[in-house]
C-alpha distance (Angstrom), angle and dihedral (degrees) to the residues before:
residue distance angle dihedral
X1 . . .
X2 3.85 . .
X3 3.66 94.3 .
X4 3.75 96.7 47.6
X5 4.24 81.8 51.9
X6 4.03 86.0 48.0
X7 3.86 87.6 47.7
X8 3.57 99.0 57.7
X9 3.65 102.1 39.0
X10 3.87 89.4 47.1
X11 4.46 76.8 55.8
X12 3.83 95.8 53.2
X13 3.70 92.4 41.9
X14 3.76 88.8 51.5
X15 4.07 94.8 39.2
X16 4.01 82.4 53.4
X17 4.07 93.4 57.6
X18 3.65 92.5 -110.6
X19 3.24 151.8 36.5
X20 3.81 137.4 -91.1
X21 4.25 108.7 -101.4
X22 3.93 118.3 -120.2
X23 3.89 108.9 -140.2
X24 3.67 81.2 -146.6
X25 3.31 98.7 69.2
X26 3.32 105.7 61.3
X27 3.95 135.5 -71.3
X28 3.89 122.7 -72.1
X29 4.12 81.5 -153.7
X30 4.01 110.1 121.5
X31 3.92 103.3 -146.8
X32 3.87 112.2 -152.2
X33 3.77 119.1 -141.6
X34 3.56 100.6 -84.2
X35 3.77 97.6 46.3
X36 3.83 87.0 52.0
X37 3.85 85.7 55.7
X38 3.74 95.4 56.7
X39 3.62 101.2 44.2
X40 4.07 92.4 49.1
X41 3.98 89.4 51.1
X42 3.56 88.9 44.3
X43 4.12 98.4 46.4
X44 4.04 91.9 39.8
X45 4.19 85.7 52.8
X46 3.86 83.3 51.9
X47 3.90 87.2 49.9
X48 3.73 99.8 44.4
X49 3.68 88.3 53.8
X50 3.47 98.5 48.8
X51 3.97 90.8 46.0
X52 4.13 89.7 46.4
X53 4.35 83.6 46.2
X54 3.95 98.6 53.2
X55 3.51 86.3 -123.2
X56 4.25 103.9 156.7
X57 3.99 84.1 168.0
X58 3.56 97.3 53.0
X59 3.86 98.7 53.3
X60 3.80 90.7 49.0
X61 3.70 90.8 66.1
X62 3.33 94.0 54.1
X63 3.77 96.1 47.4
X64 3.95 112.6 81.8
X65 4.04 113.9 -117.3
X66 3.93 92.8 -103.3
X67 3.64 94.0 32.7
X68 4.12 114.4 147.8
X69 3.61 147.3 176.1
X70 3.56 133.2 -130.7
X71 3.84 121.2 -164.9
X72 3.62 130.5 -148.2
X73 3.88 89.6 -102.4
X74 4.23 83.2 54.3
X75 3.74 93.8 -113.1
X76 3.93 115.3 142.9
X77 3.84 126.3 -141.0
X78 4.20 130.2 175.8
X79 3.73 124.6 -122.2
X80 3.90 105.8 -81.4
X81 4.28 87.9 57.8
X82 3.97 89.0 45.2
X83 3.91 92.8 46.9
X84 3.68 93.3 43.2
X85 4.30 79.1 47.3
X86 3.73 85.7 55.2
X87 3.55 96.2 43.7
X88 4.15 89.2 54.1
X89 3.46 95.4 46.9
X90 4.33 85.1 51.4
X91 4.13 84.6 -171.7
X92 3.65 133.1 135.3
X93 3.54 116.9 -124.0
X94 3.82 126.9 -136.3
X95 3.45 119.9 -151.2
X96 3.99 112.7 -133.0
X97 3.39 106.9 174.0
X98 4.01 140.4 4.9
X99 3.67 132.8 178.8
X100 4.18 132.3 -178.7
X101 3.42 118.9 -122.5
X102 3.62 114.5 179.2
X103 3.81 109.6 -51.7
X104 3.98 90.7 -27.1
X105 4.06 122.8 92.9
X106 3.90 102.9 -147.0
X107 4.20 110.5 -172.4
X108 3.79 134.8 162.0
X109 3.64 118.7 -122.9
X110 3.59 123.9 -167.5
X111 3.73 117.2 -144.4
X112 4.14 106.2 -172.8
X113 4.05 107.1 -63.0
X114 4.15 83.2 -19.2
X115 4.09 121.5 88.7
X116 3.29 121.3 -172.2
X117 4.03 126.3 -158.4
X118 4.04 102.2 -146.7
X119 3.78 130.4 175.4
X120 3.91 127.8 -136.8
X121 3.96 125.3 -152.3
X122 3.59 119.5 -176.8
X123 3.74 121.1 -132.7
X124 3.89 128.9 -169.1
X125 4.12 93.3 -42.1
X126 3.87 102.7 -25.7
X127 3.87 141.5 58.7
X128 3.84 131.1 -111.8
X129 3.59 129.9 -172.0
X130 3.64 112.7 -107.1
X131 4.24 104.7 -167.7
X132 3.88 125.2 -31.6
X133 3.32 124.9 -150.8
X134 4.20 131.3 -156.4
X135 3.44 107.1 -117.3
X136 3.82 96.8 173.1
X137 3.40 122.2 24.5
């Protein structure tokens, strides 16, 4: 029955000229420049806490489920090496710049002599880091 039901919704959506959005997915929002500032001061606050707290559980729901990190050397690692990574370095970061670009917030964050170029998707009503990348190493 369910794929008959898939069928004919996939029909209307298609009879329509496009197709029904999944809040899932992602947010057909623009941000503008400002906006984008505020939410990355406001997500790496949440981060910084977490990361001062311990809190292994807490940074995983703010990372995105294919989320990865690139270091300067262009070597890739998951979530449990880059939280352990944050956990070493044990250092607040401060947010220096942020722009929008599309439905993404992309900022800077400075952790120490590191910076770190990281990129924000929102999901139903919060953000989660998509892939970060070492800028300075």
């Amino acid at each position: 029955m369910r794929p008959i039901i898939l069928l004919l919704v996939f029909l209307a959506a298609t009879s329509l000229g496009s197709f029904p959005d999944d809040p899932e997915w992602g947010n057909t929002e623009q941000f503008d420049d400002e906006e984008a500032m505020s939410i990355a001061i406001r997500f790496q606050q949440s981060w910084n806490q977490l990361v001062q707290g311990r809190s292994r559980i807490g940074l995983y729901h703010l990372l995105a489920e294919n989320f990865y990190y690139e270091d300067c050397k262009s070597r890739k690692i998951g979530w449990v090496k880059y939280v352990d990574m944050a956990f070493q370095l044990n250092t607040p970061g401060v947010v220096t710049e942020a722009r929008a670009d599309k439905n993404f917030v992309i900022y800077k964050v400075q952790y120490g002599r590191q910076m770190q170029e990281i990129m924000l998707k929102k999901y139903y009503d919060h953000h989660r880091m998509e892939k970060a990348q070492g800028v300075i190493c």
